[in-house]
C-alpha positions in Angstrom: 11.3 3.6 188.0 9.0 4.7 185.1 9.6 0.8 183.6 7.4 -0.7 187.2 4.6 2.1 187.2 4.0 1.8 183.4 3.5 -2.1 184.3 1.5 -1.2 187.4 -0.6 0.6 185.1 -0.8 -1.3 182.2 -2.6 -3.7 184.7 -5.0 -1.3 186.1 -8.5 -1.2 185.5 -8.9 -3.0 182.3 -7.8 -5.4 180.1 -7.3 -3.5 176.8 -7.7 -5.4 173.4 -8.2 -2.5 170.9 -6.5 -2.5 167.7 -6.3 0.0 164.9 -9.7 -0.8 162.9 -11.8 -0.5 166.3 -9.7 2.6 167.1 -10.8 3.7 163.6 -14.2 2.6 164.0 -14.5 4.7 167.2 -13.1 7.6 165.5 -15.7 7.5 162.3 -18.1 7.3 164.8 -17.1 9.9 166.5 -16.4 12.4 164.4 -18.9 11.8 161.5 -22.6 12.7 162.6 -25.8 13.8 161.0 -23.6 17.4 160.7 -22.1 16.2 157.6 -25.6 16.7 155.5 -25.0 20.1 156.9 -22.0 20.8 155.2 -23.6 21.6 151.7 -25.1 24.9 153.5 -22.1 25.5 154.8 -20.8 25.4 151.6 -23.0 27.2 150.0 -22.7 30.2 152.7 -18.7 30.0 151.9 -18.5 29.3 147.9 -16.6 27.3 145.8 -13.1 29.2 146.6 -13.2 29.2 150.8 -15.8 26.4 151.1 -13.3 23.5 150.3 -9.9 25.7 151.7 -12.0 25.7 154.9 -13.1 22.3 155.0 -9.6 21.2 154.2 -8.0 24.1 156.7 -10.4 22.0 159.5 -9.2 18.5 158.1 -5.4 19.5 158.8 -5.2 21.2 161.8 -7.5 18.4 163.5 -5.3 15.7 162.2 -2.0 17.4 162.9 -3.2 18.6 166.7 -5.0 15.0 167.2 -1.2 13.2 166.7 -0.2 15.5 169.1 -2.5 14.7 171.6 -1.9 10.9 170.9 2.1 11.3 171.7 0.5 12.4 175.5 -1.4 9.0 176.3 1.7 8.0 177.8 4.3 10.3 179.9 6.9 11.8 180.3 7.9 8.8 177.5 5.3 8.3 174.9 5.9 5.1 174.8 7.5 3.8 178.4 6.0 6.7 180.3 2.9 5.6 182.7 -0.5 5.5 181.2 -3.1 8.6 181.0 -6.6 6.7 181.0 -8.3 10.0 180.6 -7.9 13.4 178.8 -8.1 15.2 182.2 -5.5 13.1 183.6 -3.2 13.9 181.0 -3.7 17.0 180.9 -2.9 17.2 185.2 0.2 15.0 184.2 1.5 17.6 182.1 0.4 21.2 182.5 -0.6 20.5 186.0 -3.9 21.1 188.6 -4.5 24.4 187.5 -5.5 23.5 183.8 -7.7 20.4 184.9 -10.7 22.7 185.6 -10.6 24.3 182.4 -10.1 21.4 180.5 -12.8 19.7 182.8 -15.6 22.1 181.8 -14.7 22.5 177.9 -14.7 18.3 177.9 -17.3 17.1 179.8 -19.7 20.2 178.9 -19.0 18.9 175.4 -19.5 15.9 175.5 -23.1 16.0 176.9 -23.8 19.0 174.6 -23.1 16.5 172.2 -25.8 13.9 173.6 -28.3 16.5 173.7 -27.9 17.5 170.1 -27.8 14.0 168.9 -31.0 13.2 170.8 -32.4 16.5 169.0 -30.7 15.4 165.0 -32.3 11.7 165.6 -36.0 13.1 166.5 -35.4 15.1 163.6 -34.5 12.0 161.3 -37.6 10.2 162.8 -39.8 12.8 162.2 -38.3 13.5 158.5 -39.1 9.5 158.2 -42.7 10.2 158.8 -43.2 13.3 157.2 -41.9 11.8 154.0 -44.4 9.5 154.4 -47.0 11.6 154.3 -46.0 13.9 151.8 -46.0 10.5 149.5 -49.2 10.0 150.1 -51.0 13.1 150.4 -48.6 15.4 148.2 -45.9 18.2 149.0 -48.7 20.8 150.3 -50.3 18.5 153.0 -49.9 19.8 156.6 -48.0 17.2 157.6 -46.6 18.6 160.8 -44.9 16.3 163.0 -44.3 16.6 167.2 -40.8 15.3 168.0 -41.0 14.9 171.7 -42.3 10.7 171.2 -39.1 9.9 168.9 -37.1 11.6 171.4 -38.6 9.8 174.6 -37.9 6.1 171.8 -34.3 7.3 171.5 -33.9 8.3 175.0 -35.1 4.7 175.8 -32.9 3.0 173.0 -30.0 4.7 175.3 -31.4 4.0 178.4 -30.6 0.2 177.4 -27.6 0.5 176.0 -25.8 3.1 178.9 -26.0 -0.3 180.6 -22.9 -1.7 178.7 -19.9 -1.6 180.8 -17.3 0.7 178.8 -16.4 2.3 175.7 -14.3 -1.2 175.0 -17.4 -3.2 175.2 -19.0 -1.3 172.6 -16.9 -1.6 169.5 -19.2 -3.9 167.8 -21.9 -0.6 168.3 -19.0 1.9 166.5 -18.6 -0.8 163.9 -22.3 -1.0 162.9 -22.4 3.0 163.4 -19.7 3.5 161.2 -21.1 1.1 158.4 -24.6 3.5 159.2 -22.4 6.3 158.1 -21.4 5.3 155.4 -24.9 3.7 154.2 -26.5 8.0 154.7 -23.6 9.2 153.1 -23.7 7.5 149.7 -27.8 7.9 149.2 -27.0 11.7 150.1 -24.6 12.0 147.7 -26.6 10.0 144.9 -29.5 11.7 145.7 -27.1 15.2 145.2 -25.6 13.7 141.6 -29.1 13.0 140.3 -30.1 16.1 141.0 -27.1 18.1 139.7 -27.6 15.7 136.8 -30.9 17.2 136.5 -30.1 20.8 136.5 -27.5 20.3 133.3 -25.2 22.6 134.9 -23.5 23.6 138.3 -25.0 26.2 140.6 -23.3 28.2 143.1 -20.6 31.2 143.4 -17.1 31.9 143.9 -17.8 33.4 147.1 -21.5 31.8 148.0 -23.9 33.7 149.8 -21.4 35.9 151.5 -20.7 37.4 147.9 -24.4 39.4 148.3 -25.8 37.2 145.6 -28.7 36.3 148.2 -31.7 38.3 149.2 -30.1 37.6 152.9 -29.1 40.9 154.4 -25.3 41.7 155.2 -25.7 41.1 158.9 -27.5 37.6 158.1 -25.1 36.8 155.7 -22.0 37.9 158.2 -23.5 35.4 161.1 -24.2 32.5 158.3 -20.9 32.6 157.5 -19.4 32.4 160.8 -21.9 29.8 162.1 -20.8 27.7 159.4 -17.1 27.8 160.5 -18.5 27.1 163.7 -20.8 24.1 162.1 -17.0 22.7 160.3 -15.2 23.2 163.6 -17.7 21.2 165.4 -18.1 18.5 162.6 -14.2 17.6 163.1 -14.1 17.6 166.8 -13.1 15.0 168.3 -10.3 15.5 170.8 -12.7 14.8 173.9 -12.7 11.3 173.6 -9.3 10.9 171.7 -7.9 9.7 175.1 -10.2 7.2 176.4 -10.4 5.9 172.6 -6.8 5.5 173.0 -6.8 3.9 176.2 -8.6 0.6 174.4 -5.6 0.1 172.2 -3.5 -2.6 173.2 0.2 -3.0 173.3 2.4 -4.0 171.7 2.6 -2.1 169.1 3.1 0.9 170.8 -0.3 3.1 171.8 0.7 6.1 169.7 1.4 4.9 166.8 -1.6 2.9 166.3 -3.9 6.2 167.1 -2.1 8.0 165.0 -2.8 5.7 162.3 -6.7 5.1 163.7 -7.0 9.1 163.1 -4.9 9.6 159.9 -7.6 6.8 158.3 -10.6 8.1 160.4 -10.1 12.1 159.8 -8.6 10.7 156.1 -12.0 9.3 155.4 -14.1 11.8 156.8 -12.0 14.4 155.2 -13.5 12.4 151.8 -17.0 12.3 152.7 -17.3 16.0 153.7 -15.4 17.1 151.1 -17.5 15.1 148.3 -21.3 15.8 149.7 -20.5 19.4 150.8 -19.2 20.4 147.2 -21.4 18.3 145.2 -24.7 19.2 147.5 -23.7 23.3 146.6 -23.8 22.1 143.1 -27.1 20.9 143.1 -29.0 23.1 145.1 -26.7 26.5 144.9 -27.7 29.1 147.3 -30.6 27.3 148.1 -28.9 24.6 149.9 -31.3 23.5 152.7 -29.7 22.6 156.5 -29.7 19.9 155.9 -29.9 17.7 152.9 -32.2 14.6 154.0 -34.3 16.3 156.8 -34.5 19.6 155.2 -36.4 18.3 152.1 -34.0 18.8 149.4 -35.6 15.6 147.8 -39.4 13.8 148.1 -38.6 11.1 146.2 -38.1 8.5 146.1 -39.3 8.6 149.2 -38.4 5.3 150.8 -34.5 5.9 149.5 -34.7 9.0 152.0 -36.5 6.8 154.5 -33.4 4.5 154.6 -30.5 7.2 154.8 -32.7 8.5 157.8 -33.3 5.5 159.7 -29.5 4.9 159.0 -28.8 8.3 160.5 -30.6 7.3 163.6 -28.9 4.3 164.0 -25.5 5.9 163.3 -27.0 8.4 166.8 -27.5 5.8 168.7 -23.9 4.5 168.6 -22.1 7.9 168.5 -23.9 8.7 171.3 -22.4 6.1 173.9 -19.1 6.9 172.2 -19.6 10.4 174.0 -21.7 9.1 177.0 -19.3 6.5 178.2 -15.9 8.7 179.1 -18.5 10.7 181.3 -20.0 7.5 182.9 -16.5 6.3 183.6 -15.6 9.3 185.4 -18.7 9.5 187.5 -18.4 6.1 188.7 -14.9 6.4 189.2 -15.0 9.3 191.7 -18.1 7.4 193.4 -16.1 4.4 193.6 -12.8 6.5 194.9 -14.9 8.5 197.4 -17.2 5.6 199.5 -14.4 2.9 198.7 -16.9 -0.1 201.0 -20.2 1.2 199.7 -22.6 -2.0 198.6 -24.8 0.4 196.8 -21.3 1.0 194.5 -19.8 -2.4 194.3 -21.7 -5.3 194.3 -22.4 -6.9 191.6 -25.5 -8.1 190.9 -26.0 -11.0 187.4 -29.2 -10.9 185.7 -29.3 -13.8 182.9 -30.4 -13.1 179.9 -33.6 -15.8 178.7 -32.3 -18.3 175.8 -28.6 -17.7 176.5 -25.8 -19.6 178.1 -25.6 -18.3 181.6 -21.9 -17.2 180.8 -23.7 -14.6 178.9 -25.5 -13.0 181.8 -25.2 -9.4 182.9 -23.4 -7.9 185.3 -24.5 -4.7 187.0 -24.5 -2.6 190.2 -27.1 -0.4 191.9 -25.2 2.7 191.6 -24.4 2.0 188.1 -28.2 1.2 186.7 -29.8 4.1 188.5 -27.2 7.0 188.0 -26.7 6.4 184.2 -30.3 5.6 183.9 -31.1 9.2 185.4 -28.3 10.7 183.5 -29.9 9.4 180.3 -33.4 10.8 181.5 -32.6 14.3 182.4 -30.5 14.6 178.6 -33.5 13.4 177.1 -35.3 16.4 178.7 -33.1 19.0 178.5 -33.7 18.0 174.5 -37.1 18.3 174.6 -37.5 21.2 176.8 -34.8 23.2 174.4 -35.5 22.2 170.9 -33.7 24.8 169.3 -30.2 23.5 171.1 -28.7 22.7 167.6 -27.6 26.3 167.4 -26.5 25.7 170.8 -24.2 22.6 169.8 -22.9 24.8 167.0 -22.1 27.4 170.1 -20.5 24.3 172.0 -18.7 23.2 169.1 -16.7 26.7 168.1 -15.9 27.1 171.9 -14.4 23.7 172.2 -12.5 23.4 169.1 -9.4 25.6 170.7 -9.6 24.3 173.8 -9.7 20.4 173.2 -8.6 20.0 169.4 -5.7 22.9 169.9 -4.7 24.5 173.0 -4.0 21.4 175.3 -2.6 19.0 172.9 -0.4 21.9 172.1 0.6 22.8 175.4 0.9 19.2 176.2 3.3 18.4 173.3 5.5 21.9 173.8 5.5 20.2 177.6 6.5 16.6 177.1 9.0 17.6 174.3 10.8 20.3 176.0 10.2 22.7 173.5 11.5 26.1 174.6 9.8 29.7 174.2 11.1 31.3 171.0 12.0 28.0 169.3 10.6 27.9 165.4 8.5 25.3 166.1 7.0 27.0 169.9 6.8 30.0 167.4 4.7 27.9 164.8 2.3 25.9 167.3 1.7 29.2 169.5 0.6 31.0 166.0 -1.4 27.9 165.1 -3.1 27.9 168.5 -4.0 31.8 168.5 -5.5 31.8 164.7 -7.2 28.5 165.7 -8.7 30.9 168.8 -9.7 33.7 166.7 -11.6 31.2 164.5 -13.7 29.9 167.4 -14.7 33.3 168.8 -15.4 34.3 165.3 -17.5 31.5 164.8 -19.3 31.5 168.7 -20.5 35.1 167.4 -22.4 33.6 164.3 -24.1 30.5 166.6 -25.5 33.3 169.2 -26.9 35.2 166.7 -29.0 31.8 165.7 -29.3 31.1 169.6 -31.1 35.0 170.0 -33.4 34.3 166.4 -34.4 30.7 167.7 -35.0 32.3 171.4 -37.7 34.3 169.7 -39.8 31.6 167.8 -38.6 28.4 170.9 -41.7 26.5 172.4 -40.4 24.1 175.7 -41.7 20.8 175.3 -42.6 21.4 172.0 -40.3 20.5 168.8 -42.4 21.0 165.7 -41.4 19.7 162.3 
């Protein structure tokens, strides 16, 4: 019986070709942003004894609850069981109605969190790109104040294009180049870091960082820096939103589990690396005085086209990451449309537009409903950005509440579910423990982002980010 449905379902919606490396690719995307050249302040508010445990702490626990979630694709048999396209559908599979909600809210609230903020981190790189520019030519005390609502209207555009590609399948090429991007940022950062701890002749920092009162920071500053930072390492590992639908590109055989779980032990393996490498080496070189962020925050001037570079490939890394996250909510948007009027022409005919210069079995396909709904969607996240400029602190709020939810509790309770796993077993004992500390962690570090949220209140202008 489960044997027809899986077939039933393998041959639903779409034909899936993904293999490890675009799994992988998907994941790096994913899960590396412009947060990692945040990771030396993070650092630097932790010290060299808890700021590598927690980055490391982070690492595990995401890797450990992400093959969890990965055994739940398929169900009640991981690898027989009928297919879970979606994380909300697995999680109705195997928890049930109830749970959908809450998982809905935490996921898809998330994910477009996520879209904002990276509309808000490109501007930012634009802008730095400029600014740079300027200070080259004019020196480091110019007023060279940049506005950063025209960079975000150019990325909101840049999206507006690509929203238009059918699904998160048809844009592995986009992970690969974004992945490549990441990679490109991360090795100027971390050169730029060496020469400068080169420079110094010695390596700054603490034991205990900023936390350790070595600052001129008061105790309550330096209690929400702390905790804003676990929330800034929480959010820079999370990933579990689109976990599922990445995993739902794979194809079979070899089984869909194990080739996620190898996609995510290389992609959190490799991002493990790169946080671990410029958050520690960054602390080196600046100590204490670790800016937010390492190539936007004007820890180096020069030379001043190398920072150009890692910047423009930060905003090209954006602009990939960013249909990563927008296409799992475009998906379900259309699917619901397409469930609920089922003979609507506005939903499901397909219009071709061919492309000038190319073979017309290249032209586009495309329905009303589709170019005007995601083209709207795109708009109004483009504005929320502008109109809250401060909504970094917000993702970092965003980030700590979601890590328990999507990275802990529901792959837990999904695993504890599928494998029988009985109340008072060592190992219900263990994953109940690791789910409650991973809680307390995440309120812990939600209390550090709105105490940035309430100072950023205070100095916010709608419509107007300055830089």
């Amino acid at each position: 019986m489960e044997e027809s449905r899986s077939i039933e379902d393998d041959q639903y919606d779409h034909e899936r070709q993904g293999t490890v490396w675009s799994a992988t690719a998907h994941v790096v995307t994913a899960v590396i942003g412009s947060g990692i050249l945040a990771l030396a302040w993070s650092v630097a508010q932790l010290g060299w004894i808890m700021g590598p445990i927690v980055l490391s702490a982070f690492a595990g626990v995401t890797y450990y609850t992400s093959t969890l979630l990965a055994e739940c694709y398929r169900g009640p048999h991981p690898v027989t069981g009928a297919r879970n396209p979606t994380y909300m559908t697995a999680v109705r599979s195997y928890l049930g109605p109830k749970r959908v909600f809450m998982c809905g809210v935490a996921q898809y609230i998330n994910l477009w969190g996520t879209m904002v903020g990276y509309t808000i981190t490109a501007s930012i790189s634009m802008m730095a790109v400029k600014r740079s520019n300027c200070f080259h030519k004019y020196g480091r005390k110019a007023p060279c104040g940049v506005s950063g609502n025209q960079f975000m209207i150019i990325f909101g555009l840049i999206e507006l294009l690509l929203s238009q590609l059918p699904s998160l399948e048809n844009i592995t090429w986009l992970s690969v180049v974004a992945a490549a991007m990441s990679f490109g940022y991360f090795f100027i950062g971390l050169c730029l870091c060496f020469a400068k701890l080169v420079s110094h002749g010695g390596i700054r920092g603490s034991l205990f960082g900023v936390m350790s009162g070595s600052s001129d920071l008061s105790s309550a500053t330096r209690t929400w820096n702390v905790l804003q930072a676990l929330g800034n390492i929480a959010f820079a590992y999370t990933f579990a939103e689109v976990l599922i639908e990445i995993q739902d590109t794979l194809k079979s055989p070899p089984p869909e589990n194990e080739s996620m779980k190898k996609a995510t032990m290389y992609g959190i393996g490799t991002t493990t690396v790169f946080y671990l490498s410029l958050g520690c080496i960054g602390y080196a070189a600046f100590g204490s005085a670790a800016p937010g962020n390492i190539l936007t925050g004007f820890g180096f001037y020069e030379p001043y086209w190398l920072v150009d570079i890692a910047n423009l490939f930060i905003v090209i890394h954006l602009v990939g990451a960013y249909q990563v996250y927008a296409q799992p909510i475009f998906a379900t948007l259309e699917k619901k449309m397409a469930g609920r009027w089922p003979k609507a022409t506005f939903i499901h005919t397909i219009y071709s537009l061919q492309v000038p210069f190319m073979e017309k079995s290249s032209s586009l396909s495309f329905t009303l409903s589709k170019l005007i709904l995601r083209s709207i969607f795109i708009i109004f996240t483009t504005l929320v950005a502008m109109l809250l400029p401060f909504f970094n602190s917000v993702l970092g709020l965003l980030g700590a509440l979601s890590f328990w939810p999507l990275t802990v509790y529901f792959p837990v309770s999904m695993y504890m579910a599928q494998a029988k796993i009985t109340k008072g077993h060592p190992k219900w004992v263990f994953l109940q423990g690791l789910s409650f500390i991973s809680l307390l962690v995440s309120l812990a570090a939600s209390i550090g982002s709105v105490a940035d949220i309430v100072e950023s209140l205070k100095r916010a202008k709608p419509f107007h980010t300055q830089y």
